[in-house]
TIZALUM-409648 format. One record per residue (C-alpha): x, y, z; residue in three letters. Coordinates in nm, 3 decimals. Layout:
! TIZALUM-409648
MIGU      xx      yy      zz   r
MIGU       X       Y       Z ALA
...
END
This chain:
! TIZALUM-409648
MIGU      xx      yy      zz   r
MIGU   0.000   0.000   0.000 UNK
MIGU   0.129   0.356  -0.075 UNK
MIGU   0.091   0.606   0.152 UNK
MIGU  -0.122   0.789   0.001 UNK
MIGU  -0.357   0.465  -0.016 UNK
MIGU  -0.298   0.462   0.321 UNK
MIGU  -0.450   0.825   0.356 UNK
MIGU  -0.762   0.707   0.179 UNK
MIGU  -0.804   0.445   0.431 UNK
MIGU  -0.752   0.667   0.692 UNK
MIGU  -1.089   0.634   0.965 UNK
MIGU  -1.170   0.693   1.287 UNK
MIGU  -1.296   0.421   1.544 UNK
MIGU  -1.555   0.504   1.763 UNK
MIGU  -1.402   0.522   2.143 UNK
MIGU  -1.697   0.324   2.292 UNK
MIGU  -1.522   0.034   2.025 UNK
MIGU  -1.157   0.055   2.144 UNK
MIGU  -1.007  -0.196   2.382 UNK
MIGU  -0.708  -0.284   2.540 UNK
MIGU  -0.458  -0.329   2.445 UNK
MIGU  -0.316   0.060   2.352 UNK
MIGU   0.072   0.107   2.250 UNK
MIGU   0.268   0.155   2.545 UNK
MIGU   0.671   0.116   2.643 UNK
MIGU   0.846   0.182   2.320 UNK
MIGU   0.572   0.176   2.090 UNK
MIGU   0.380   0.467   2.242 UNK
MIGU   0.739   0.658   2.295 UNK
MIGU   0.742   0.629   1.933 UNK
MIGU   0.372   0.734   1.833 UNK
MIGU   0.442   1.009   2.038 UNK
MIGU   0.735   1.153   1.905 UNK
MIGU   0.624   1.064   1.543 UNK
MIGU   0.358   1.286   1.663 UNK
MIGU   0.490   1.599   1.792 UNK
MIGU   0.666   1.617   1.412 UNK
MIGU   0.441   1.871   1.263 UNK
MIGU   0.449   2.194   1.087 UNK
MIGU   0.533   2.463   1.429 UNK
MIGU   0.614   2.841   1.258 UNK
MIGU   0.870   2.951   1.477 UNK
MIGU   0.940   2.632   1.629 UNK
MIGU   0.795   2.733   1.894 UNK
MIGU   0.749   2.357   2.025 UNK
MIGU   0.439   2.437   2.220 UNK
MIGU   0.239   2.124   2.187 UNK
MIGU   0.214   1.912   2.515 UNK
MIGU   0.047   1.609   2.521 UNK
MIGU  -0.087   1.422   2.854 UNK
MIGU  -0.169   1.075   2.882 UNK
MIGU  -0.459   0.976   3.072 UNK
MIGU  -0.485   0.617   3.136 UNK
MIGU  -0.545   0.323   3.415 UNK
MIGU  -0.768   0.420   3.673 UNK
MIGU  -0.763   0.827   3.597 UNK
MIGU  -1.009   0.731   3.336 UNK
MIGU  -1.260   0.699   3.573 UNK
MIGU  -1.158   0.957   3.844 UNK
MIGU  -1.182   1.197   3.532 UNK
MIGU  -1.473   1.083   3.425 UNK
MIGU  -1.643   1.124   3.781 UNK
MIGU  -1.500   1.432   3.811 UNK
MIGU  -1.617   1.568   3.493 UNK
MIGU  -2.012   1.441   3.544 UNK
MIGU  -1.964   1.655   3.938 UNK
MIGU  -1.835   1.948   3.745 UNK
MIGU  -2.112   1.924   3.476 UNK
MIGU  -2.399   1.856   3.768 UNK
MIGU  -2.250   2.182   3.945 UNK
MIGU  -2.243   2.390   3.616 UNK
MIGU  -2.585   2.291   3.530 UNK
MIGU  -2.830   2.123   3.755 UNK
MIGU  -3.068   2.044   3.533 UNK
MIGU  -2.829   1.850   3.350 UNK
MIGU  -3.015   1.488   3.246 UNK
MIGU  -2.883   1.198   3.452 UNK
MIGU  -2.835   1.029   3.110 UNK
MIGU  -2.629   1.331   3.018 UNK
MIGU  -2.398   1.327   3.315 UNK
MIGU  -2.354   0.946   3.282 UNK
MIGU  -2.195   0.993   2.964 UNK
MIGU  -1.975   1.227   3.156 UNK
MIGU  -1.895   0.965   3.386 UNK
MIGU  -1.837   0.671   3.087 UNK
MIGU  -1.680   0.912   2.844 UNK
MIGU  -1.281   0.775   2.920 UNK
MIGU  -1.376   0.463   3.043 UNK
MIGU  -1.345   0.254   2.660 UNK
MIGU  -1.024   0.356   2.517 UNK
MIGU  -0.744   0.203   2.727 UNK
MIGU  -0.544   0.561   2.660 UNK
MIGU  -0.622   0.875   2.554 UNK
MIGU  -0.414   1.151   2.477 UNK
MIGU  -0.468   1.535   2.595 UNK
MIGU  -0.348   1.748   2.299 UNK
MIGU  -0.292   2.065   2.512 UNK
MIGU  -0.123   2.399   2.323 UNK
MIGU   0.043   2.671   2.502 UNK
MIGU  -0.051   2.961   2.335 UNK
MIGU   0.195   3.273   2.304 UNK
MIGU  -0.130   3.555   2.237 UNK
MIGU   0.138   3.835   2.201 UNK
MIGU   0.377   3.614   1.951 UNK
MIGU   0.569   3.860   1.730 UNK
MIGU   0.550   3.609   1.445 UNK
MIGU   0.307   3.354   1.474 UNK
MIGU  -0.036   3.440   1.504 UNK
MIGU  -0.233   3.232   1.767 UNK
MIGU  -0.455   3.021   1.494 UNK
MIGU  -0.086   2.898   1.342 UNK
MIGU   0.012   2.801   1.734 UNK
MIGU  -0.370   2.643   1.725 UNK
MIGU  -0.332   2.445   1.368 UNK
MIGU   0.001   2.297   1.480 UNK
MIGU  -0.119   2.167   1.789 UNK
MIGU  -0.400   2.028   1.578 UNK
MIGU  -0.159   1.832   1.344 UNK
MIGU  -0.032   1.687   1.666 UNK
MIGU  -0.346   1.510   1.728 UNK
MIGU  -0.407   1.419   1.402 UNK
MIGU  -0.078   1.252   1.353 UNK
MIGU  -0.170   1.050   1.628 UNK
MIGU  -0.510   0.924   1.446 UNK
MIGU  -0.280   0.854   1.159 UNK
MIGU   0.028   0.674   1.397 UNK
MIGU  -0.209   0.463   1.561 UNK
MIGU  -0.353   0.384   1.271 UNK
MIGU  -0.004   0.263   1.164 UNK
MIGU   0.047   0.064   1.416 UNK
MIGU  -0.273  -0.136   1.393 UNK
MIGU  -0.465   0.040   1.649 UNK
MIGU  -0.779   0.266   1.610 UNK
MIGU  -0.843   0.573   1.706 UNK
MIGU  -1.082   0.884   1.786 UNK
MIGU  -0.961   1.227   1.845 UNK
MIGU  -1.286   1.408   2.043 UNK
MIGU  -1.326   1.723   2.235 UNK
MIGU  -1.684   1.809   2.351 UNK
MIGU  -1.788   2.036   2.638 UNK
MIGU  -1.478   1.975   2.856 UNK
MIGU  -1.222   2.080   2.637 UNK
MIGU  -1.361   2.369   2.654 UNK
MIGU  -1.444   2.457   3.031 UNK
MIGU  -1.174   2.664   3.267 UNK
MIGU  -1.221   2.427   3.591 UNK
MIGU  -1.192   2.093   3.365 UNK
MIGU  -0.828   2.294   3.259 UNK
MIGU  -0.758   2.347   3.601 UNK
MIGU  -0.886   1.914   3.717 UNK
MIGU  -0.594   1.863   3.444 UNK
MIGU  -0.329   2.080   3.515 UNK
MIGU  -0.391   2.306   3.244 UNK
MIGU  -0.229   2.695   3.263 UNK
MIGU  -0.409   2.987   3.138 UNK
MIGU  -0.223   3.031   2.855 UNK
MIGU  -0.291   2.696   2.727 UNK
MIGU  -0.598   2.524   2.538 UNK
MIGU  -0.716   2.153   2.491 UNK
MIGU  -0.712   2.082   2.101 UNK
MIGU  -0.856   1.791   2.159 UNK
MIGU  -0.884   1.425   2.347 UNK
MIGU  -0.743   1.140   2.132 UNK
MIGU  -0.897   0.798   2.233 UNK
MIGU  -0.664   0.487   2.183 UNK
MIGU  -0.695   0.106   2.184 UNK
MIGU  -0.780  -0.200   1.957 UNK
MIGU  -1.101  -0.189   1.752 UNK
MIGU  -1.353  -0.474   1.934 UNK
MIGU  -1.525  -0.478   1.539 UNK
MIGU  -1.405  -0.345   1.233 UNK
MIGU  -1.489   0.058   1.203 UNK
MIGU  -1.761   0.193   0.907 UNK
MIGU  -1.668   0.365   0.658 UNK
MIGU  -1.867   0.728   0.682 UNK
MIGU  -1.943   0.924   0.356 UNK
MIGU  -1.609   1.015   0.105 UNK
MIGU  -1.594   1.378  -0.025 UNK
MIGU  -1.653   1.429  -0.361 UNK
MIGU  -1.327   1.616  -0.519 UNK
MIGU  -1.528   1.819  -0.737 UNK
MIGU  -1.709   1.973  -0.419 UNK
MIGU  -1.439   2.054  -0.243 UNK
MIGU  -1.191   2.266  -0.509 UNK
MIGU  -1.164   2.543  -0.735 UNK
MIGU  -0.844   2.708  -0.890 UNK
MIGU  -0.754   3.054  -0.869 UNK
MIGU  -0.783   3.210  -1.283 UNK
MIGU  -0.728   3.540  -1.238 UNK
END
């Protein structure tokens, strides 16, 4: 397979359809590094990426259903169970967090913000290397100042995203391919 086959095959798994196991010793040293090479104007190197596995899971996922109850009482119990379950599938996920430089001479904050975001999706496409699936995810939480704080997050930093990693329990679906002619035009001036 080429690699740009490989592109076309590119998918996500669902996180509620990854098990264990996830890479880990030298095989996640290397997914990792593989992912943190990515386009960074400046070189700024301010992509940090926190693992979140065993037990924290759950404690996170608790934490984030008390923090969601608090925020909104009305909240559904369904709602907040998700909350609860939402890190409990993937055997590792991976905070993309970006430390953003706001006053950057050079490199205006969406550049620090896409860089960070090729970080997590070279890990879709490194786990997908390596035989395992993955889902990179971000909902409310990614979002929210006290979840930042739960995780050690700084002020001047933002969650890209929460990349969900393990072995696909069935094979993944294939979702709807874009049609080229949909998605280009060229410039005649």
């Amino acid at each position: 397979m080429s690699q740009l086959d490989f592109l076309q095959r590119r998918l996500s798994v669902p996180s509620r359809q990854l098990g264990a196991p996830a890479p880990a010793g030298e095989e996640l040293e290397h997914l990792l590094g593989a992912a943190l090479r990515v386009p960074d104007h400046g070189k700024l190197m301010s992509t940090r990426l926190l693992l979140i596995r065993g037990p924290a899971r759950t404690k996170l996922g608790a934490a984030l259903a008390d923090i969601h109850a608090r925020i909104d009482p009305h909240t559904p119990a369904a709602t907040l169970e998700k909350d609860r379950t939402r890190y409990d599938h993937a055997p590792l996920i991976v905070c993309v967090i970006a430390r953003i430089d706001a006053d950057h001479a050079k490199v205006p904050v969406q550049e620090q913000i896409l860089s960070a975001g090729c970080v997590a999706y070279n890990l879709l496409l490194g786990a997908q290397a390596l035989g395992y699936g993955a889902q990179w995810l971000t909902g409310w939480a990614a979002y929210d100042r006290e979840v930042a704080r739960l995780l050690g997050i700084a002020e001047d930093e933002r969650v890209i995203g929460f990349v969900h990693i393990g072995t696909p329990l069935k094979p993944a679906s294939e979702g709807p391919h874009a049609e080229l002619a949909n998605h280009f035009t060229e410039l005649t001036l």
